[in-house]
N, C-alpha and C positions, 0 to 999 in steps of 0.2 A: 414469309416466315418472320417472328418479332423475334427484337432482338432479345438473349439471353437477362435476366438479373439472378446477381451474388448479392449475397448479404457477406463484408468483412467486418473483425473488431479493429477498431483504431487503438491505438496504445494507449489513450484513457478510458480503455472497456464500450465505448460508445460503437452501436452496430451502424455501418455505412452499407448503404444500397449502391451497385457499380451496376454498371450497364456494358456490356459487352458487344459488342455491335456483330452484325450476322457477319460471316462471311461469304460470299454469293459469288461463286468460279465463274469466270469469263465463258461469255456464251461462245459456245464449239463452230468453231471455224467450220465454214462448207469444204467441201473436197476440191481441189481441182481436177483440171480435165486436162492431161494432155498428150496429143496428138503425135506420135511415132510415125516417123518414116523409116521404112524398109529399103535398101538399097542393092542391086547387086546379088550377091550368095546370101544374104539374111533374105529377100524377098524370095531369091529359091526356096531357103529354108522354109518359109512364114508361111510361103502361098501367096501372100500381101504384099500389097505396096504401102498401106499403112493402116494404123488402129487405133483406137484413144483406149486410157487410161486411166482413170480415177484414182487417187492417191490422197494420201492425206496432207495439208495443208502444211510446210516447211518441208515436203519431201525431198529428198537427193537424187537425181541421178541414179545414183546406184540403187535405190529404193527401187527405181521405175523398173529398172535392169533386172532384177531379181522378180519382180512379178512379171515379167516378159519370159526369163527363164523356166517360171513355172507353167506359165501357156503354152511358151514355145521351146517345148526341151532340146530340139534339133538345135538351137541358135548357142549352144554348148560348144559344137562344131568351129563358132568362131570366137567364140566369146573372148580368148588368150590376144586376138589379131585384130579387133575390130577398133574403132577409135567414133566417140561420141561426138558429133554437133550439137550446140543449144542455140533454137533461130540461125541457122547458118553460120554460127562461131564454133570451132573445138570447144569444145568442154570440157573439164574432169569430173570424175563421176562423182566427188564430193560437192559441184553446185546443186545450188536447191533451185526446183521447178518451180514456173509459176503456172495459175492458169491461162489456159491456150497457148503455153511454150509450147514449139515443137520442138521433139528429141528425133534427132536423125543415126540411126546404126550405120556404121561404114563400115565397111568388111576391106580386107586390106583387098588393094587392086593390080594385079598383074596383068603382065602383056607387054608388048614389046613392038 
């Protein structure tokens, strides 16, 4: 695409030619992938031990979390009790993923 031209008057009436240069939005990020582990009562939930995920590029946590809710509406069940890993750290569901992060669901763990 060439760049835009204006024609201005200059304050002695004389017409100037400007050039405006295109503007050209940064090429779209690929998606990442990342990979879910199920643990415990979310893998009773799930069925699964684990699943990938495709997301958009600076997603959060809780991004992932809400498309897992919409696949897995059973994981509702613990969603108030569970607590997130990212690569085997806790997480808050405000970090952002990267690709082939694993996100691990823990479900709280009872027993005695």
């Amino acid at each position: 695409m060439a760049d835009e031209t204006h024609q201005v008057i200059d304050a002695n009436g004389e017409a100037i030619t400007t050039q405006a240069p295109t503007i050209r939005s940064k090429a779209k990020e690929p998606p990442v992938e990342v990979k879910v582990l199920f643990f415990a009562r979310a893998r009773d939930l799930t069925g699964l031990t684990d699943t990938s995920l495709k997301v958009p590029s600076g997603s959060t946590a809780s991004y992932c979390l809400s498309k897992l809710f919409s696949e897995f509406p059973s994981l509702e069940e613990i969603r108030r009790s569970m607590i997130l890993a990212l690569n085997e750290e806790y997480a808050p569901e405000t970090t952002v993923v990267k690709h082939k992060d694993e996100l691990a669901i823990i479900p709280p763990i009872s027993g005695g």
